[in-house]
Backbone bond lengths (Angstrom), bond angles and torsions (degrees), N, CA, C in turn:
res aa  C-N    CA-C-N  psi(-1)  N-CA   C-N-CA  omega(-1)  CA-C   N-CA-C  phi
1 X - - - 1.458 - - 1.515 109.98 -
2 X 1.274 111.32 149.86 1.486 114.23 -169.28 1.802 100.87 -74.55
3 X 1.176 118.09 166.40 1.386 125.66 176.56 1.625 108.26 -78.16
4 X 1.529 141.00 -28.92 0.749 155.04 162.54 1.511 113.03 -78.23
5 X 1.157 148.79 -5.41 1.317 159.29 -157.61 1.802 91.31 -107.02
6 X 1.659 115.18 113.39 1.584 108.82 135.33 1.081 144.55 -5.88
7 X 1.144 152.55 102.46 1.907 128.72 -162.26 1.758 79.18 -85.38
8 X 1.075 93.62 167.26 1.725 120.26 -179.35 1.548 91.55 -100.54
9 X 1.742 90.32 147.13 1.475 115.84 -169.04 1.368 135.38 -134.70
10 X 1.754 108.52 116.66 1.483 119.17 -142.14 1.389 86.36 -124.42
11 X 1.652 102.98 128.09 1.692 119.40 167.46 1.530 92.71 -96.65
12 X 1.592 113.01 123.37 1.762 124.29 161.03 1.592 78.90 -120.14
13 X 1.963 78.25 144.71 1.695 108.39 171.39 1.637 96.62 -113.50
14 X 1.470 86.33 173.03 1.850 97.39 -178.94 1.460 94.79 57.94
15 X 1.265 156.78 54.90 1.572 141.63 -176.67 1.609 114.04 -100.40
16 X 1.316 100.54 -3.86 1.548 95.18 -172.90 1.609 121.61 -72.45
17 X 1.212 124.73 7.16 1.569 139.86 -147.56 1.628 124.78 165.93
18 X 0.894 121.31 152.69 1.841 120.00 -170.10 1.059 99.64 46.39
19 X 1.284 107.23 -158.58 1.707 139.92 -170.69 1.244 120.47 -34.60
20 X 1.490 121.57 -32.21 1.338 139.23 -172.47 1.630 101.93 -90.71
21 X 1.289 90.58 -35.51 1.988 86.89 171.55 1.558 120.11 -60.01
22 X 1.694 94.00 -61.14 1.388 116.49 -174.77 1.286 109.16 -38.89
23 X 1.406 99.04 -62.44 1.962 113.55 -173.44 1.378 98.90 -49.26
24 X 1.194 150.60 -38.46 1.232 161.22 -95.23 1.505 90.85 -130.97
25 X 1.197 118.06 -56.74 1.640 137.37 -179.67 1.381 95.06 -74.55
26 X 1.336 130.27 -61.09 1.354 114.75 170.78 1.299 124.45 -31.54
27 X 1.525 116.04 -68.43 1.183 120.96 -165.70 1.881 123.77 -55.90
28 X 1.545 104.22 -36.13 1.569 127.51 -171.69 1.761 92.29 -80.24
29 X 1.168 135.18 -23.49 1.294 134.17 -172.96 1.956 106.51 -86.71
30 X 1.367 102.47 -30.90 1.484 121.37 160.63 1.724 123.08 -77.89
31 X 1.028 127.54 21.58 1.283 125.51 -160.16 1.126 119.28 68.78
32 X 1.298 149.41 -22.37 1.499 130.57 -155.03 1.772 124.21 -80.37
33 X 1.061 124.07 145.38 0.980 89.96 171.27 1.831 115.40 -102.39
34 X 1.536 110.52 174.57 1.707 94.46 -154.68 1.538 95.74 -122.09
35 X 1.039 132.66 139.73 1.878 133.72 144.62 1.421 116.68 -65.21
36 X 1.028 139.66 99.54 1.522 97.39 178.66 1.807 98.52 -125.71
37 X 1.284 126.23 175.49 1.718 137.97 171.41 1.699 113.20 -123.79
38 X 0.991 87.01 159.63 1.484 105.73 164.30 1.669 116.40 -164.76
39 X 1.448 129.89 169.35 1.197 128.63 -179.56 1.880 102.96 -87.12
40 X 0.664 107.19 -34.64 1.338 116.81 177.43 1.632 131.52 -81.35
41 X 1.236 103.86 79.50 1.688 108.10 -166.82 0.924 120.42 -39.02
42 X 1.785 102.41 -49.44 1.753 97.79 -170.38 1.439 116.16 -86.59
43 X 1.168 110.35 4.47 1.833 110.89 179.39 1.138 92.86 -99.64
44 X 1.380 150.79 -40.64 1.760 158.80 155.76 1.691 86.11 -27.68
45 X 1.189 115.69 -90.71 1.239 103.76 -159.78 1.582 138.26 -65.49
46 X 1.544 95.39 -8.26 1.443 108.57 172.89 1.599 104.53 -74.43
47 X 1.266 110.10 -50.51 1.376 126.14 -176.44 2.277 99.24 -37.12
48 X 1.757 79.41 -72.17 1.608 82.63 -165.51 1.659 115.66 -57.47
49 X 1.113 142.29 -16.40 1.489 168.25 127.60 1.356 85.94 -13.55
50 X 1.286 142.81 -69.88 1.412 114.42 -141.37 2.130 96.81 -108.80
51 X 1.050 102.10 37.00 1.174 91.89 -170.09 1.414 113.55 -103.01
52 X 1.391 151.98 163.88 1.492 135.52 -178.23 1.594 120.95 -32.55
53 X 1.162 99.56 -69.63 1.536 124.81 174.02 1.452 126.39 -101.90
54 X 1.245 117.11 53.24 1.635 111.21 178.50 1.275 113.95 -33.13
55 X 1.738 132.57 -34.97 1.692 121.10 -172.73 2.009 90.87 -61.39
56 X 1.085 116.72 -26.87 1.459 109.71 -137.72 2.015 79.93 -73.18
57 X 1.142 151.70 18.68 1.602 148.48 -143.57 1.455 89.41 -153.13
58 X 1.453 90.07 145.33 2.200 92.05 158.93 1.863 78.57 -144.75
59 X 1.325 97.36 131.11 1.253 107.99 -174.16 1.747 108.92 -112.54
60 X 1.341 114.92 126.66 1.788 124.09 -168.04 1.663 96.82 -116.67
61 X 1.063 92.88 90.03 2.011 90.04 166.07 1.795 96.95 -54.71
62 X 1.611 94.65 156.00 1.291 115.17 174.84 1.641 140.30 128.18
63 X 1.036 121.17 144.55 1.854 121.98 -161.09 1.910 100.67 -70.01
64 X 1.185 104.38 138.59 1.627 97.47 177.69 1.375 101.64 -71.36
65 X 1.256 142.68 -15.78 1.103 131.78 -146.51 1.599 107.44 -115.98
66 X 1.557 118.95 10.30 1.171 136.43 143.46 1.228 133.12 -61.53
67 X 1.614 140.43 79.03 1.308 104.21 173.73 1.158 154.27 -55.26
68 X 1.297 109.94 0.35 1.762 118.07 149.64 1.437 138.76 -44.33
69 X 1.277 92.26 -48.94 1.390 123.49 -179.26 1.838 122.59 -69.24
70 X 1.947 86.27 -34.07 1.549 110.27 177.13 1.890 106.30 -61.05
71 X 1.534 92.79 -44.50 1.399 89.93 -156.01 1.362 96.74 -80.35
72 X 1.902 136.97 -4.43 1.514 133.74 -173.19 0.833 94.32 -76.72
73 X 1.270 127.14 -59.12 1.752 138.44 178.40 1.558 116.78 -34.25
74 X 1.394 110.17 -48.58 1.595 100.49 173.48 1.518 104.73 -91.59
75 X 1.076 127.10 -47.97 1.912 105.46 163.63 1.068 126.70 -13.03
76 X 1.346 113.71 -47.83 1.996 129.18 173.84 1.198 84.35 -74.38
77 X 1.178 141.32 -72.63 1.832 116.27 -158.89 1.479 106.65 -53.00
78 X 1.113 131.81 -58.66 1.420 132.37 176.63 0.988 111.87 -44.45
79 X 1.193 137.46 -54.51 1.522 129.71 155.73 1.354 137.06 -37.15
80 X 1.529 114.32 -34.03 1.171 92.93 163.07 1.514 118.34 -100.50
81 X 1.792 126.43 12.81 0.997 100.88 -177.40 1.417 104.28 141.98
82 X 1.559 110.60 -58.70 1.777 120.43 -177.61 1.117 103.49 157.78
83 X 1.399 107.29 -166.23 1.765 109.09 177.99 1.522 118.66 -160.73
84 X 0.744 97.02 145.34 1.736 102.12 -166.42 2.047 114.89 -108.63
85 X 1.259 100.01 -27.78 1.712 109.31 158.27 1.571 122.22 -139.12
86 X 1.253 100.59 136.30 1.863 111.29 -174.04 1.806 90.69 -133.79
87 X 1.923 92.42 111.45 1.177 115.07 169.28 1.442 107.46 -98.43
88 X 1.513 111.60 119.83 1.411 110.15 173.41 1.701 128.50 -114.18
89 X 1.692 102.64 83.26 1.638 129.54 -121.39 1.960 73.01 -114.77
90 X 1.411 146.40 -42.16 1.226 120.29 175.73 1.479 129.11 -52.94
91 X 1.166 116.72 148.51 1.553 145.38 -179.15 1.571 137.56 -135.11
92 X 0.712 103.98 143.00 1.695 105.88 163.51 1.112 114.86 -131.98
93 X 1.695 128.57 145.08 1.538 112.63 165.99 1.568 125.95 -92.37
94 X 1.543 101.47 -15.02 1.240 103.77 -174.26 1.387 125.98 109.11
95 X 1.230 147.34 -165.51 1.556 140.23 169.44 1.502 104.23 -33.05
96 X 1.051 122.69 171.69 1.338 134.83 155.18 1.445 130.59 -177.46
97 X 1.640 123.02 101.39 1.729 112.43 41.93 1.351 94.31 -65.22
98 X 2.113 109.14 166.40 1.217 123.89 -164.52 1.773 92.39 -95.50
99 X 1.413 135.88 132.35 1.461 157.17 -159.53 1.432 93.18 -90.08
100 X 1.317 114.53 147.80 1.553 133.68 171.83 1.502 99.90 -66.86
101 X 1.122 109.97 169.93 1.928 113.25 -177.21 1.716 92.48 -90.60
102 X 0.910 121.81 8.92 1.570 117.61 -173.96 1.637 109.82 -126.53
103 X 1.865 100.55 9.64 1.529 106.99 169.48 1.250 95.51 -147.62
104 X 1.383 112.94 29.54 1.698 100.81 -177.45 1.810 102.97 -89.34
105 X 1.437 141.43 140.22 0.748 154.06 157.57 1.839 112.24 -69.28
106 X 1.559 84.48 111.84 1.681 115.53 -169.24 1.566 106.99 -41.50
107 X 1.483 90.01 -52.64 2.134 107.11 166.10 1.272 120.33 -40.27
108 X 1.259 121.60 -54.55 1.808 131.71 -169.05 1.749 107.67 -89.30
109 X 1.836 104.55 -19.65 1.705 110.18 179.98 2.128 92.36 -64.18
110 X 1.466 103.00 -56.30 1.258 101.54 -164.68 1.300 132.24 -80.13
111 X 1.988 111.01 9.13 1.116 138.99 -177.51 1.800 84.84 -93.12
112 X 1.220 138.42 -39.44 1.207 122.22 -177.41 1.026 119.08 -96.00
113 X 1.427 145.31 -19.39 1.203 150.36 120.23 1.509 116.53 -3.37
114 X 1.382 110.09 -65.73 1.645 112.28 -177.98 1.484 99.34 -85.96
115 X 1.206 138.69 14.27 1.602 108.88 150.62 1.520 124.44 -117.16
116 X 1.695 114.58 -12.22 1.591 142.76 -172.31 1.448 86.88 -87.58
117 X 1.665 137.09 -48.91 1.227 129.74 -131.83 1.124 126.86 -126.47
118 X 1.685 103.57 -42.87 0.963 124.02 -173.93 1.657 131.45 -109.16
119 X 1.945 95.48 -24.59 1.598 84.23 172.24 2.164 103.48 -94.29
120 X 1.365 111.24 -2.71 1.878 98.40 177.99 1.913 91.24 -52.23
121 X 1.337 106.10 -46.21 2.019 101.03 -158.87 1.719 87.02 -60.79
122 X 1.246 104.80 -78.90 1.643 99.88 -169.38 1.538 119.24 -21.80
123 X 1.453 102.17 -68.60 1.583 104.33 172.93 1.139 106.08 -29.44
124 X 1.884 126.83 -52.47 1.705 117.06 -145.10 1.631 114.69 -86.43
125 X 1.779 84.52 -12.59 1.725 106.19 173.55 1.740 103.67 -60.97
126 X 1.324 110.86 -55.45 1.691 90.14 -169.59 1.729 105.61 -92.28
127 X 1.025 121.96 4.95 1.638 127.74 160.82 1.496 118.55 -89.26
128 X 1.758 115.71 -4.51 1.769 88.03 -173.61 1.568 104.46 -82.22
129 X 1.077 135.12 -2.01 1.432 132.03 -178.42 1.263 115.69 -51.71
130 X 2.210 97.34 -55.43 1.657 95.20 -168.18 1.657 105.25 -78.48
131 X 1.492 106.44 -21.88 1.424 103.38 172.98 1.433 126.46 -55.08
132 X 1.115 115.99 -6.16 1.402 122.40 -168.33 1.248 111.56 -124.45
133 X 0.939 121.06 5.23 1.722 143.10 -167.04 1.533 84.34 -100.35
134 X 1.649 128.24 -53.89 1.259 130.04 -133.02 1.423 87.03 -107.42
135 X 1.051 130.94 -32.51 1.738 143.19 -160.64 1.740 97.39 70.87
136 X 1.133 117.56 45.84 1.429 141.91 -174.34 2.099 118.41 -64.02
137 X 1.029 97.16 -172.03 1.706 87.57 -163.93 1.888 95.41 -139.76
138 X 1.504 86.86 140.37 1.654 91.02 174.84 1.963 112.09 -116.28
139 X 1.286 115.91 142.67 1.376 91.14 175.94 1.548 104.62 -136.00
140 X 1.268 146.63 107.56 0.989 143.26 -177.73 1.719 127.06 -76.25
141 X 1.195 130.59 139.70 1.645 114.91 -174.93 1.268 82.31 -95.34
142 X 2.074 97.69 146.49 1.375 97.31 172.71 1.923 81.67 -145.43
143 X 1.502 116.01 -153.40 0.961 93.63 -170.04 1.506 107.09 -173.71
144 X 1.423 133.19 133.37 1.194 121.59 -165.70 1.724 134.49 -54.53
145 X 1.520 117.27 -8.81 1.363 131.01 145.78 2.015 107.43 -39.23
146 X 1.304 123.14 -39.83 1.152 127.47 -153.81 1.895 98.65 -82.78
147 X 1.085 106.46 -25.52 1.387 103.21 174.58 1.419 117.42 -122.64
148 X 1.557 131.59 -15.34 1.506 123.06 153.02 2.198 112.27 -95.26
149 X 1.398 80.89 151.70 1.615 92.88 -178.98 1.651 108.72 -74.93
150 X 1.385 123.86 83.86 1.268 96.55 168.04 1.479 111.42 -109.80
151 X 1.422 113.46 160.18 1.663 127.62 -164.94 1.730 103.67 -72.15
152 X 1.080 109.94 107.16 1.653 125.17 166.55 1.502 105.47 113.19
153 X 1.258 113.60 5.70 1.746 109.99 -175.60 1.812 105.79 -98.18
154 X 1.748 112.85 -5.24 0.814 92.94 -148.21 2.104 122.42 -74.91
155 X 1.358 107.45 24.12 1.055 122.06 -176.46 1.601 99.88 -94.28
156 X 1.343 121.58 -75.21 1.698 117.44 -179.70 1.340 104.48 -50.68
157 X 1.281 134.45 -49.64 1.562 137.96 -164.84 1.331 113.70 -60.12
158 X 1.718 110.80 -51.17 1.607 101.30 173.68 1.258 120.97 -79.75
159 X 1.391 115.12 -4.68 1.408 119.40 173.47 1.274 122.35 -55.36
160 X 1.687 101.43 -59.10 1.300 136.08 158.08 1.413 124.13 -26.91
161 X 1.373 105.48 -71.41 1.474 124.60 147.13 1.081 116.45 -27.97
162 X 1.285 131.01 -46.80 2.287 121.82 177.26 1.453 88.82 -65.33
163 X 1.751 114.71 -53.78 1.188 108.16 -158.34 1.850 123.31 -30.91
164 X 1.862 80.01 -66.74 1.576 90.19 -179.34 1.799 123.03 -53.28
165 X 1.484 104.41 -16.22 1.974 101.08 -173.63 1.468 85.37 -98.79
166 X 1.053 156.66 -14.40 1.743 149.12 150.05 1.427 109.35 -41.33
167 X 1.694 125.31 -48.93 0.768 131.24 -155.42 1.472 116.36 -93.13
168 X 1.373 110.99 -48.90 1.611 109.95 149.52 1.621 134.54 -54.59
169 X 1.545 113.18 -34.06 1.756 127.96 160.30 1.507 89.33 -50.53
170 X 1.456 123.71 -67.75 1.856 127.52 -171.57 1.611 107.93 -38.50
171 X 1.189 104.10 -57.57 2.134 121.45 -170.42 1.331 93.08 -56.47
172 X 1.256 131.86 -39.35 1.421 124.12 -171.81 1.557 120.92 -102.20
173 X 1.149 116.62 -13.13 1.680 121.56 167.62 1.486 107.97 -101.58
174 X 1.784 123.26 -4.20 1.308 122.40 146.99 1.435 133.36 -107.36
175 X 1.232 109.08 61.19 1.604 100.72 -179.38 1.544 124.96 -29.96
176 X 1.309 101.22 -40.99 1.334 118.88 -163.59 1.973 111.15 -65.05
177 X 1.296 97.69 -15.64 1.111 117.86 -156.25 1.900 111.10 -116.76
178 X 1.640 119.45 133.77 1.568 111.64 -178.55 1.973 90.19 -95.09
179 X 0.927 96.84 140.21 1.283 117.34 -165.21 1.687 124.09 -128.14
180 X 1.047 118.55 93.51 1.481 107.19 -133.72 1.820 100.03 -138.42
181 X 1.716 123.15 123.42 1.575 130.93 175.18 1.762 75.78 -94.36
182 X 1.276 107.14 153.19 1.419 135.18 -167.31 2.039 104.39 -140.90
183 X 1.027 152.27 35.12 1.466 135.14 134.47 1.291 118.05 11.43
184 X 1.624 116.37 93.06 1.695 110.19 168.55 1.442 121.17 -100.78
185 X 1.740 88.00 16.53 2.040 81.13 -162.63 0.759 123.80 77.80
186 X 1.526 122.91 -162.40 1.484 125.03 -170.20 1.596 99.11 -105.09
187 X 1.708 116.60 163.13 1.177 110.35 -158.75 2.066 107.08 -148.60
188 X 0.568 145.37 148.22 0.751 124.63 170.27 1.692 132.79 -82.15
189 X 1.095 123.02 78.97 1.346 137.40 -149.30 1.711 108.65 -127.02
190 X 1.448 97.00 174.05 1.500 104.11 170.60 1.753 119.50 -80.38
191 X 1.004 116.14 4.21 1.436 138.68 -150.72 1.531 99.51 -99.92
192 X 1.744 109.76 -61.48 1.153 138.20 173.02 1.767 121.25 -57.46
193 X 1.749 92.93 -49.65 1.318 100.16 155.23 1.727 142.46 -53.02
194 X 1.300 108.29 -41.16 1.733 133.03 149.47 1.626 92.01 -47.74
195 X 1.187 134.35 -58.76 1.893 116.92 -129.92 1.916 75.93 -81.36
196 X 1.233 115.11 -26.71 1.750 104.94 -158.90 1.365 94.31 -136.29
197 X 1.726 102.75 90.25 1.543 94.62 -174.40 1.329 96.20 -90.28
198 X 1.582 128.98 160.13 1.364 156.33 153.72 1.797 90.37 114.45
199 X 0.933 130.92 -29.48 1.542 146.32 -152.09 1.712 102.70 -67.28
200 X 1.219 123.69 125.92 1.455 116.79 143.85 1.663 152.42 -63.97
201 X 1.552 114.75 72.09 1.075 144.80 -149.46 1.752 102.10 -72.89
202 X 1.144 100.39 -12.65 1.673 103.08 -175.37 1.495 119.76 -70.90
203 X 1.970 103.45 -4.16 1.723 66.46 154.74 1.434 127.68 -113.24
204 X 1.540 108.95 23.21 1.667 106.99 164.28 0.988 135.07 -55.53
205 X 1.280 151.06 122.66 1.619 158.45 -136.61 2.211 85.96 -68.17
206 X 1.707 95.35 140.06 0.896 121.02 -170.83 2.013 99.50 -79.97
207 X 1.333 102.45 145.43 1.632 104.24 -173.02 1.052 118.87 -64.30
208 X 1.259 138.17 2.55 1.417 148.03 -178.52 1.287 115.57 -107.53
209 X 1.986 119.73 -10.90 1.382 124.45 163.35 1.575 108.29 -59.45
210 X 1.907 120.93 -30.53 1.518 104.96 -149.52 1.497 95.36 -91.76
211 X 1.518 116.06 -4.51 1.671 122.11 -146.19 2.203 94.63 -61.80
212 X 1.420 98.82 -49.91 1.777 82.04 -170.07 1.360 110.42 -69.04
213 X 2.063 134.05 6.38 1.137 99.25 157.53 1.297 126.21 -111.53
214 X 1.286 95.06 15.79 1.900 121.55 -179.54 1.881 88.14 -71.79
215 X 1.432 106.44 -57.02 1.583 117.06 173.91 1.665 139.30 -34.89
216 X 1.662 90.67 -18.12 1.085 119.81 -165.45 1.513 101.70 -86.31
217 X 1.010 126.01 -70.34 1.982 140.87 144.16 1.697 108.94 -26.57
218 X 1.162 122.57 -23.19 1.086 114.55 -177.79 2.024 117.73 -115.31
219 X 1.041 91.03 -6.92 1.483 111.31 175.80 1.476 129.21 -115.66
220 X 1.290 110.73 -36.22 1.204 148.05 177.91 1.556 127.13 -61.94
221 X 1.208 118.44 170.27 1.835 119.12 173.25 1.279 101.47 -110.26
222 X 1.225 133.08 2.45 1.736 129.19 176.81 1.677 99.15 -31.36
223 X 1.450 123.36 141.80 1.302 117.83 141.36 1.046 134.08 -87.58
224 X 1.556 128.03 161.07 1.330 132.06 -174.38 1.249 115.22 -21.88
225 X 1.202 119.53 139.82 1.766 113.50 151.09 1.933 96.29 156.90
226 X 1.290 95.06 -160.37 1.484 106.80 -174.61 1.770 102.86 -113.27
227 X 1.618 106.96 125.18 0.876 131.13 139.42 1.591 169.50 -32.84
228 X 1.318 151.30 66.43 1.562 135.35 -176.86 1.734 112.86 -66.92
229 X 0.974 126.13 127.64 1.408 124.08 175.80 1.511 83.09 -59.92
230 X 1.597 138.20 -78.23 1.578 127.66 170.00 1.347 120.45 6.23
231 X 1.303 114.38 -57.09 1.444 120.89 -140.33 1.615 82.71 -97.54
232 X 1.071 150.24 -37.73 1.622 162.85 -172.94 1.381 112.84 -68.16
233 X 1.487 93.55 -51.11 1.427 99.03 -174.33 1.744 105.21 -75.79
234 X 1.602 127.20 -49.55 1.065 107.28 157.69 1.995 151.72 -56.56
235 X 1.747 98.43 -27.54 1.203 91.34 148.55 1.910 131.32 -69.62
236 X 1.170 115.31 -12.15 1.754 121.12 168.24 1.245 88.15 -77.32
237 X 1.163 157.17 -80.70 1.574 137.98 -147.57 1.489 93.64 -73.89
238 X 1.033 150.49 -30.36 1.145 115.38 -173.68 1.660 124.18 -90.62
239 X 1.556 99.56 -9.26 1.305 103.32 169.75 1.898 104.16 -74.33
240 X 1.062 119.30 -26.92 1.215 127.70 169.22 1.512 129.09 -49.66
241 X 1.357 102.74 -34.30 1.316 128.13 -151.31 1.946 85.88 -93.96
242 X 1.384 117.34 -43.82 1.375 124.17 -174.81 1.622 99.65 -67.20
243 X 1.433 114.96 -51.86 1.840 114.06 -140.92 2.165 78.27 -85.68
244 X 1.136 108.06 -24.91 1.514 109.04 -164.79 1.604 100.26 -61.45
C-alpha cells in the first residue's frame, strides 16, 4: 500500500480470542486498519496489546446485541472514514450442556437469537451506507449445526440457520455488494469448549488453520453465497495440485 493511501477498514466482532482474533492479526499485518469488540474489556484489550501493530485497532468494548453499542461501533467507522469489510464473527452458544428443544428455556432461545441473528442485520442496518460507498464486503460466521440436524444444537443451529437465509436475502437485494455465510468447522475455541464441557477439544484444528480460506472471500472474486472453509481449502490445493 502506498504511504499516502488510506488503509482499508474492517469491523471484526467477537475479536478478543479465536477466529476474530486471528483474522484480526491477519488483517493489521496486511495493512488494514481493524474495529473490533468484545464483551470483555480487559481480555479486548489485552488481546489487542499483543498484536503487531496495536495503533493499527480502535477497540469498542461491548455486546452486539445492544443498540448502544451498535451505534459506537459505527461511530468508529465514521470516524475513520468508511469501511470496506464487516466481519460478523460474535456468538453465543447458549446453555451449556446444550438443552433439548423440549427443555430449552424460551429466555436463553431468544438471548441467542439476538446475538447469532439478530444484531449481524441490525449492525448491517447502520453499516450498509459505508458499505456501499466502498462496494465493500460482508462475511457472516455461520456454521455447520445450521444445515445438519444435530440433537441439542437446536438453539445455535437454527439461529445460525436465519443467519445464513439473511445473508443470501442480503447477496441478492445487494448486488452491489460480496455478501458472504463463511462455515469454518469445528475449531478449537472457547465456543467449542462450552458445546462439550469436561471434553478435550484440543484436537480441533486451531483458528488460524481456516484463516487463508476465510482470505479467499476476502481477497478474492468468489461470488456471493455461503461457504465451507473445507470446501476452499480443498479447491486451493487442488488448484495447486494443477499449476504445481
Amino acid at each position: 500500500m502506498n504511504p499516502t493511501e488510506q488503509a482499508p477498514v474492517a469491523l471484526v466482532t467477537g475479536a478478543s480470542r479465536g477466529l476474530g482474533l486471528v483474522l484480526t492479526a491477519t488483517l493489521v499485518d496486511r495493512g488494514w486498519h481493524v474495529v473490533v469488540d468484545a464483551r470483555d474489556g480487559a481480555r479486548l484489550s489485552a488481546a489487542v496489546a499483543g498484536l503487531s501493530t496495536p495503533s493499527a485497532v480502535t477497540a469498542v468494548c461491548g455486546d452486539v446485541s445492544d443498540p448502544l453499542h451498535r451505534l459506537a461501533l459505527a461511530d468508529s467507522v465514521t470516524g475513520l472514514g468508511g469501511l470496506d469489510l464487516l466481519v460478523s464473527n460474535a456468538s453465543v452458544l447458549g446453555p451449556s450442556p446444550q438443552p433439548r428443544l423440549a427443555d430449552y428455556p424460551l429466555d436463553a432461545l431468544a438471548s441467542v437469537y439476538a446475538v447469532n441473528a439478530l444484531a449481524p442485520v441490525a449492525l448491517l442496518q447502520l453499516l450498509l451506507p459505508s458499505l456501499r460507498a466502498t462496494g465493500g464486503r460482508v462475511v457472516h460466521l455461520s456454521s455447520d449445526a445450521a444445515v445438519e440436524a444435530y440433537a441439542g444444537w437446536g438453539g445455535y443451529g437454527s439461529a445460525k440457520a436465519a443467519l445464513d437465509q439473511l445473508t443470501a436475502v442480503l447477496a441478492a437485494e445487494e448486488p452491489g455488494l460480496k455478501v458472504y455465510a463463511f462455515d469454518p468447522g469445528d475449531m478449537a475455541t472457547d465456543l467449542q469448549q462450552q458445546a462439550f464441557p469436561g471434553e478435550d477439544v484440543s484436537d480441533r484444528p486451531d483458528p488460524a488453520s481456516v484463516v487463508p480460506s476465510l482470505l479467499r472471500l476476502l481477497e478474492g472474486d468468489l461470488p456471493s453465497g455461503r461457504y465451507r472453509s473445507s470446501e476452499l481449502a480443498a479447491q486451493s490445493e487442488a488448484a495447486l495440485g494443477v499449476t504445481g
